[in-house]
C-alpha positions in Angstrom: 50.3 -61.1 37.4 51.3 -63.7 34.7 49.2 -67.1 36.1 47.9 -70.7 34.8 44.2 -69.7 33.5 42.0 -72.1 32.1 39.6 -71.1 28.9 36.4 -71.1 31.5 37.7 -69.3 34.0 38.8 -66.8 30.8 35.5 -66.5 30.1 34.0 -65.6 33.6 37.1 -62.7 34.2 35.7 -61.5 31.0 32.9 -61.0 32.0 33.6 -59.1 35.1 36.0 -57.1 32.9 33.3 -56.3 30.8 31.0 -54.9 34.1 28.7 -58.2 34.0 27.4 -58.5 37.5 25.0 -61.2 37.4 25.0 -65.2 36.0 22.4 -67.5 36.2 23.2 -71.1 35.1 22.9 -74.7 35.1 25.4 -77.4 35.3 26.1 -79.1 32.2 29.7 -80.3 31.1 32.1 -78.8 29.6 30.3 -75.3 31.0 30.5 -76.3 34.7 33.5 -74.6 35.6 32.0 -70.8 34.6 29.2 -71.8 37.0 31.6 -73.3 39.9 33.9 -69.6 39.8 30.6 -67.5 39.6 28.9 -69.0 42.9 32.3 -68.6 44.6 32.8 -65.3 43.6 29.0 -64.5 44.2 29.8 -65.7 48.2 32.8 -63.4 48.2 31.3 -60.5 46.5 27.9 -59.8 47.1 27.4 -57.2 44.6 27.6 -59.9 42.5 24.6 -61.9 41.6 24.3 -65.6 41.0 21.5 -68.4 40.4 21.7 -71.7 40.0 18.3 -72.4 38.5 16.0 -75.7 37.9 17.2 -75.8 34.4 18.8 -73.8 31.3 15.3 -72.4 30.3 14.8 -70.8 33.6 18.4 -69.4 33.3 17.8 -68.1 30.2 14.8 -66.2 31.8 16.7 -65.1 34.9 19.1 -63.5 32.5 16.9 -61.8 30.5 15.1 -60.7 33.4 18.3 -59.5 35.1 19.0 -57.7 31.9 15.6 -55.9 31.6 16.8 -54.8 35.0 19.3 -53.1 34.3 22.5 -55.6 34.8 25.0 -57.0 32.6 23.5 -60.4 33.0 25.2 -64.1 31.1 24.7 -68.0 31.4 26.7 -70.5 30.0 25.9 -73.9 28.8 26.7 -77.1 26.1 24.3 -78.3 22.8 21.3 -80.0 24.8 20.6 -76.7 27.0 21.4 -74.2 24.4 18.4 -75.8 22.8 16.3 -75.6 25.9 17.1 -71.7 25.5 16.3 -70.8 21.8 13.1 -69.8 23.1 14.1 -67.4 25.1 17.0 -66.2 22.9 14.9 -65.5 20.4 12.2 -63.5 22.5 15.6 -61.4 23.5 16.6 -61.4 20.1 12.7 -59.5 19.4 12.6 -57.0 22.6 16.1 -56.0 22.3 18.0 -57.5 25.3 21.2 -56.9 25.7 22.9 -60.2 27.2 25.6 -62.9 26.3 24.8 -66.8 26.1 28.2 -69.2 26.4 27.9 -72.4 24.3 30.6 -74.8 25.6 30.2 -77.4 22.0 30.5 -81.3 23.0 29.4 -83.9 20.3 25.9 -84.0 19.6 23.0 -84.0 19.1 20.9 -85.0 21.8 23.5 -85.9 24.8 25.7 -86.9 22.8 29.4 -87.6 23.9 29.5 -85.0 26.8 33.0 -85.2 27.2 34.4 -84.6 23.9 34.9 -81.8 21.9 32.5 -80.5 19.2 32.0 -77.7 16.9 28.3 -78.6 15.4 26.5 -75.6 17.1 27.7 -73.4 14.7 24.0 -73.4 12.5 21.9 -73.5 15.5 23.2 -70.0 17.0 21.9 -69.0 13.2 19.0 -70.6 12.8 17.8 -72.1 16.5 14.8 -70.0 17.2 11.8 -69.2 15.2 11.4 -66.8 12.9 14.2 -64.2 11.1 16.7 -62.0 13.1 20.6 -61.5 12.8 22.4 -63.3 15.5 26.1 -61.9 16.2 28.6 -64.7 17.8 32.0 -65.1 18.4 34.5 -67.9 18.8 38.3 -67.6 20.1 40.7 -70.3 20.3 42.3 -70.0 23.1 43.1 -68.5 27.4 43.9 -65.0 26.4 41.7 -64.5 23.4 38.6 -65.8 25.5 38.9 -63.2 27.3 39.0 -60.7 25.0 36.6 -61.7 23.1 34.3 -62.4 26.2 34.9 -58.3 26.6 33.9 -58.1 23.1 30.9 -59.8 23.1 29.6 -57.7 26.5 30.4 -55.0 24.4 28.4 -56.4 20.9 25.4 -57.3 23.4 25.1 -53.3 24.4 25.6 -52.1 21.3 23.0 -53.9 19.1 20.8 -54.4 21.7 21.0 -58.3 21.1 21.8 -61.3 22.7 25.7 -62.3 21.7 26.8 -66.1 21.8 30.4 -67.1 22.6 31.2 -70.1 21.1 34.0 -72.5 22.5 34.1 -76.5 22.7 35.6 -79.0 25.2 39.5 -78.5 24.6 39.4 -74.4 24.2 36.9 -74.2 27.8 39.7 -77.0 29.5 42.9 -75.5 28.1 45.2 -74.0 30.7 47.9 -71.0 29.5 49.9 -68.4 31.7 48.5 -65.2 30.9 48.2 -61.7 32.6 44.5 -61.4 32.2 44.7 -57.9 34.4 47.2 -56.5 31.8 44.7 -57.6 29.2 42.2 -56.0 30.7 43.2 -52.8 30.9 44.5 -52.7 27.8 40.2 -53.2 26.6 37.9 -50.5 26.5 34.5 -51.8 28.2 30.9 -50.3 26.4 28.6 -49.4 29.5 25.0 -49.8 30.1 22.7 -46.6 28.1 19.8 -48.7 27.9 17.1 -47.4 30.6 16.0 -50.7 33.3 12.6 -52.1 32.9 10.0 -49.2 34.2 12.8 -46.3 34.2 12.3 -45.1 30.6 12.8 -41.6 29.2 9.5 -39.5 29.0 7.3 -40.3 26.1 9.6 -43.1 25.0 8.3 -46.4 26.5 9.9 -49.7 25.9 7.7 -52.9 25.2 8.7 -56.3 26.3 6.1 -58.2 24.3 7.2 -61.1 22.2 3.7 -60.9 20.2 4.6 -57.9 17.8 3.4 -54.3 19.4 2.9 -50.9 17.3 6.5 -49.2 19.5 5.8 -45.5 18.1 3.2 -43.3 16.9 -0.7 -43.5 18.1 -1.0 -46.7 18.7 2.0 -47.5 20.7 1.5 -50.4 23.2 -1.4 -52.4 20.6 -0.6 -55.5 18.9 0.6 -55.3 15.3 0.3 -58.8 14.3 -2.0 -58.3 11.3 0.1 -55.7 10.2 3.5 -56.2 7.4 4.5 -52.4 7.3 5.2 -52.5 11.6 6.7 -55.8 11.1 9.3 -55.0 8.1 10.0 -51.5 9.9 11.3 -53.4 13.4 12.8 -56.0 11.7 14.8 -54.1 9.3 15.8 -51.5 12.1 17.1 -54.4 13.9 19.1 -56.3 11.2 20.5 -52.7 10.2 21.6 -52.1 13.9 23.3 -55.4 14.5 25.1 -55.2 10.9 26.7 -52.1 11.4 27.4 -53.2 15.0 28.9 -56.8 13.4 30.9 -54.6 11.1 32.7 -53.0 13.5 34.0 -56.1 15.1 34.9 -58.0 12.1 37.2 -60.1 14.2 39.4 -62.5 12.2 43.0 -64.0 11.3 44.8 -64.4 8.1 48.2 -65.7 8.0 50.6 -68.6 8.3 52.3 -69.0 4.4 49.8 -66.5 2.7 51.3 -67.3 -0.3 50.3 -70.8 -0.5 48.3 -72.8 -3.2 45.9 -73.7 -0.6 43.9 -71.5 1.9 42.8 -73.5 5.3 39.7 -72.4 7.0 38.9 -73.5 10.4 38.0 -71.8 13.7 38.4 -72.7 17.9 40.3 -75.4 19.0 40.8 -76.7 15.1 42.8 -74.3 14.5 44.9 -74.8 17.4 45.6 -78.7 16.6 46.5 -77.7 12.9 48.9 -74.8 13.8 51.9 -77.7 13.1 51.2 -77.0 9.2 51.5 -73.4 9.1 54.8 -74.0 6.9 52.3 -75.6 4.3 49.1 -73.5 3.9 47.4 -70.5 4.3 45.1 -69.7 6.8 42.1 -67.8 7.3 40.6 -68.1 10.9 36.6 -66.2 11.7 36.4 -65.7 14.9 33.1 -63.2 14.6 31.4 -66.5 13.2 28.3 -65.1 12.6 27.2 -62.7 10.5 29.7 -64.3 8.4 32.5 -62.6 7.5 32.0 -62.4 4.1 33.8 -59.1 2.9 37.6 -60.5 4.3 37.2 -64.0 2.7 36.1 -62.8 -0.9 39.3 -60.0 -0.1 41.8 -63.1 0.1 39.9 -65.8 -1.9 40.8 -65.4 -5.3 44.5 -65.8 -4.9 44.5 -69.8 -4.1 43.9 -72.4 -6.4 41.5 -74.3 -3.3 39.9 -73.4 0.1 39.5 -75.9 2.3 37.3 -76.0 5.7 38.4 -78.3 8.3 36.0 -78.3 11.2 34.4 -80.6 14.2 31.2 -81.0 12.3 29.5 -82.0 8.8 30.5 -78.9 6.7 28.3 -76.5 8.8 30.9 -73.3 8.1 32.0 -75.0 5.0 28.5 -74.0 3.4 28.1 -70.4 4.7 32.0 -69.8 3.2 30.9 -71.7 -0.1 27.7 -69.2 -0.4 30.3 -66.2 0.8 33.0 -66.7 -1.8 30.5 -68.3 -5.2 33.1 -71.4 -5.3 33.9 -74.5 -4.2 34.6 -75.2 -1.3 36.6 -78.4 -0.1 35.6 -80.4 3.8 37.4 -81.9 6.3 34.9 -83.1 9.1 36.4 -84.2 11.7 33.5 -85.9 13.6 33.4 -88.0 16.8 35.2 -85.9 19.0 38.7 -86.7 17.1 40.6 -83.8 16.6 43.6 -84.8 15.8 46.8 -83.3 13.8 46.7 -86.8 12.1 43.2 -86.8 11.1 43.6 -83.1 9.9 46.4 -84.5 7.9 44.7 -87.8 6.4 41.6 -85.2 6.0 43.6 -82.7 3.6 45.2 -85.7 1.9 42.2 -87.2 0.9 40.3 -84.1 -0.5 42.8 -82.6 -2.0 43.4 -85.5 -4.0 39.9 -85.4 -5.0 38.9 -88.0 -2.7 35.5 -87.5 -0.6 35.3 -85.4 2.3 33.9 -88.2 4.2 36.6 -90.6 6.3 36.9 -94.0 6.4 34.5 -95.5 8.5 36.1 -98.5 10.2 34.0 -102.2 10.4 31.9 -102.3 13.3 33.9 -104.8 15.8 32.9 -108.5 15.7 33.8 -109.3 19.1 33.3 -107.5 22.3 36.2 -104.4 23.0 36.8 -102.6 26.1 35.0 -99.3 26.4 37.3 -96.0 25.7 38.2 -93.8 29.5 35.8 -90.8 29.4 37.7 -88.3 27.7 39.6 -90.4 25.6 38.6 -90.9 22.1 
């Protein structure tokens, strides 16, 4: 049945589409809405399992733990608790737990402007936690593709092994489409659940669930290895390999409006959404497997227009990792605040096209007092 769907909700059918039967979460806007559908359908399903924890660190744990289990296990939250969770997404990212984290973007950092939409996560998913490992994230840009690509990233999580982040921000998690999200779904194919639970292991091939490095094979499986290089480049090479090959297979990503423009527009999410009005005037190439970075496709189109530009709701976050991907420069539109705007898009390409900064005009702080905007309204 064709029906009004917002982006969260998206998300959470998703995830049952995708076999997930358990969620543990805390409230935190623009999230809040994943967290509201899963305890009401927890209460009307009981083989579905739900938690609303203390905090996002504890949900983090819950959903590793639920994973290590045995069940398709996801939270979703905004900036200030996906950094309460790097911890524990980067223990999952070193035993192998299969799970998906959704990041709801708002303007940051620290609290930020919780009702406004951001896109300045983007690094964090790469780089939040300690140490090297190969993060795989997605990002759609609107009701119908977030819940594919909530499908998708289930299906990433099982087959690397890995926690998968699903990016969105404020306007893609509050947008509301008609879709037929059953149709969809059906039209999906769903990856199951191979990995043996915690404790339920095939004979003579034990799992370790250790963040300290452990020896995984040979005699001295089960002792630490954390004087010892060799272990350490073996797991952490066999991991990166894994969730390569995996990424590759989902290289998830748009190229279109007038392809045989002068100038090529990157942007991603809800960006690419508010500047869909110049699709008569550029090119466009849109990620939305952000990370690894889809570096193959963009050096495929690259070389046929004279510039690239990156127009995205941060300080040039994507911009660098498509700079580094392509060996050229690389024009930015920030569009920072929370204003997303066709307008601001429009001064934005202006400007640096003309070979005028990336930066905006900042407007004079007010000399008398001003009325404080409506939340929501930038």
């Amino acid at each position: 049945m064709r029906k009004l769907s917002q982006g969260n909700e998206a998300i959470f059918r998703g995830a049952l589409a995708a076999g997930a039967s358990y969620y543990a979460g805390y409230p935190i806007s623009p999230s809040t809405e994943i967290l509201n559908v899963a305890s009401g359908w927890a209460v009307e399903h009981p083989e579905f399992h739900f938690l609303q924890a203390e905090d996002e660190i504890a949900s983090a744990n819950a959903v590793i733990g639920a994973s290590l289990a045995g069940a398709k296990a996801f939270t979703a939250t905004s900036g200030p608790g996906f950094s309460l969770m790097q911890e524990a997404i980067g223990y999952a990212q070193k035993v192998g737990v299969p799970s998906v984290f959704v990041n709801v973007q708002r303007v940051g950092p620290a609290t930020g402007m919780p009702t406004m939409p951001g896109q300045g996560d983007v690094m964090q998913v790469r780089y939040g936690s300690t140490g090297d490992y190969t993060p795989i994230a997605f990002y759609p840009n609107g009701v119908a593709e977030s819940f594919r690509v909530a499908i998708e990233a289930f299906n990433v999580a099982e087959e690397s092994r890995s926690p998968v982040v699903l990016l969105s921000d404020t306007f893609v998690a509050h947008l509301n489409e008609v879709v037929d999200l059953d149709e969809l779904a059906a039209s999906i194919p769903v990856v199951p659940r191979e990995l043996a639970p915690l404790g339920r292991h095939p004979a003579g091939e034990p799992r370790f669930f250790a963040g300290v490095l452990m020896y995984e094979h040979g005699p001295n499986a089960g002792e630490p290895a954390t004087a010892d290089a060799d272990e350490y480049l073996r797991q952490y090479y066999e991991a990166k390999h894994r969730h390569l090959e995996v990424a590759a297979r989902h290289a998830l990503f748009e190229h279109g409006w007038k392809i045989d423009a002068p100038v090529l527009i990157v942007c991603y999410g809800i960006v690419s959404r508010v500047a869909a009005p110049l699709r008569d005037e550029y090119a466009l190439f849109r990620p939305i497997r952000i990370h690894p970075i889809l570096g193959d496709e963009l050096r495929a189109v690259a070389d046929r227009y004279e510039q690239i530009v990156v127009i995205e709701a941060n300080d040039g976050q994507y911009a660098d990792m498509v700079e580094l991907a392509v060996h050229r420069e690389v024009k930015r539109v920030p569009l920072l605040g929370g204003r997303i705007s066709l307008e601001a898009v429009r001064d934005g390409l202006g400007r640096v096209l003309a070979g005028g900064p990336s930066e905006p005009p900042v407007p004079p702080a007010p000399t008398e007092r001003t009325a404080s905007s409506p939340l929501g309204v930038g």
